[in-house]
C-alpha positions in Angstrom: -124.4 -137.7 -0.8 -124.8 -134.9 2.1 -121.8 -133.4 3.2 -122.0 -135.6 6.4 -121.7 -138.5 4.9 -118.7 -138.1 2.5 -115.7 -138.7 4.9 -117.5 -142.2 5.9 -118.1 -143.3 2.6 -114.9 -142.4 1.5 -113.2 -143.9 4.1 -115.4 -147.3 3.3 -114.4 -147.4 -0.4 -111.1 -146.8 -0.1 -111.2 -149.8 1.9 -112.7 -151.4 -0.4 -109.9 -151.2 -2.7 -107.4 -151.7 0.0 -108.7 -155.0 0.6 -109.1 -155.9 -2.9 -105.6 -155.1 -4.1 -103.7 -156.0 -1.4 -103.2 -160.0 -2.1 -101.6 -158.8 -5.0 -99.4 -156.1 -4.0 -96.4 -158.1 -5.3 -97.7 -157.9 -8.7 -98.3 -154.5 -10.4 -99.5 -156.3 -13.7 -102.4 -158.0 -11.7 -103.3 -155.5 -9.8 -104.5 -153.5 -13.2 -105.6 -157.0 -14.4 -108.3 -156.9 -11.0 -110.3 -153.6 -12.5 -111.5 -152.7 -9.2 -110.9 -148.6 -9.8 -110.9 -147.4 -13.5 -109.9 -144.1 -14.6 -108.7 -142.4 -17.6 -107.7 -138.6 -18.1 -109.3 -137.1 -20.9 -108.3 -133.8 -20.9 -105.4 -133.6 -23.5 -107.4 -135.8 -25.7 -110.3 -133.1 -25.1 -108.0 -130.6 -25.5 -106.5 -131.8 -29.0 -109.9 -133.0 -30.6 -111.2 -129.3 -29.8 -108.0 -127.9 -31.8 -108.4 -130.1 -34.7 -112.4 -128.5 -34.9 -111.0 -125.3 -34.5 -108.4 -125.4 -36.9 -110.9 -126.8 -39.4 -112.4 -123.0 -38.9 -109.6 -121.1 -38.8 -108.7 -123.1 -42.4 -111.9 -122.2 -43.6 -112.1 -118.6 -42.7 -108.7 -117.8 -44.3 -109.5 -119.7 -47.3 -107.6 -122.8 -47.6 -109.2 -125.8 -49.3 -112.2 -127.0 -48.3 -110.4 -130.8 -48.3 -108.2 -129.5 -46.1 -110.5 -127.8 -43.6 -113.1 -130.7 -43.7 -109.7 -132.8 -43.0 -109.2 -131.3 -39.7 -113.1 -131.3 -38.8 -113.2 -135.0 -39.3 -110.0 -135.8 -37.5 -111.7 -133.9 -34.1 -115.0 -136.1 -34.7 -113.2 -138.8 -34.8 -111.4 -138.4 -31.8 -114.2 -137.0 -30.3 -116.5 -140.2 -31.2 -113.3 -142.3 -29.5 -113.6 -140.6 -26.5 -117.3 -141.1 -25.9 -116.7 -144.5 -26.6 -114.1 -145.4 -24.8 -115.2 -143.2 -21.6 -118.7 -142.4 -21.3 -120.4 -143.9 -18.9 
């Protein structure tokens, strides 16, 4: 979108949600219920499935059991794996 154009389409979907949540205003569980505007933060999720790979190294490198290394390694896939999932587009 050029830079010219961004305060106008802005301005046009934020009116767009306007209008769409504001019959329901009165309601805060219906207004999720509508699903006009998702978002989910990701970071600390990011965040902690990076630690779990990284503590699988660290556990590795300083000799603890492989069981216990491979532990960690598969807990960050699998919250990695969740994430895509859940938020990739």
């Amino acid at each position: 979108l050029p830079p010219e154009h961004v305060q106008g389409a802005l301005r046009a979907n934020m009116q767009r949600l306007f209008s769409a949540y504001q019959p329901h205003r009165e309601d805060p569980a219906r207004l999720l219920a509508l699903d006009v505007f998702n978002w989910e933060d990701v970071m600390v999720n990011s965040i902690y499935a990076d630690g779990l790979q990284c503590l699988g190294k660290l556990c590795r490198e300083a000799g603890y059991p492989f069981a216990e290394a491979a532990e960690f390694e598969h807990r960050g896939r699998r919250v990695l794996n969740a994430l895509e999932e859940k938020c990739w587009d």
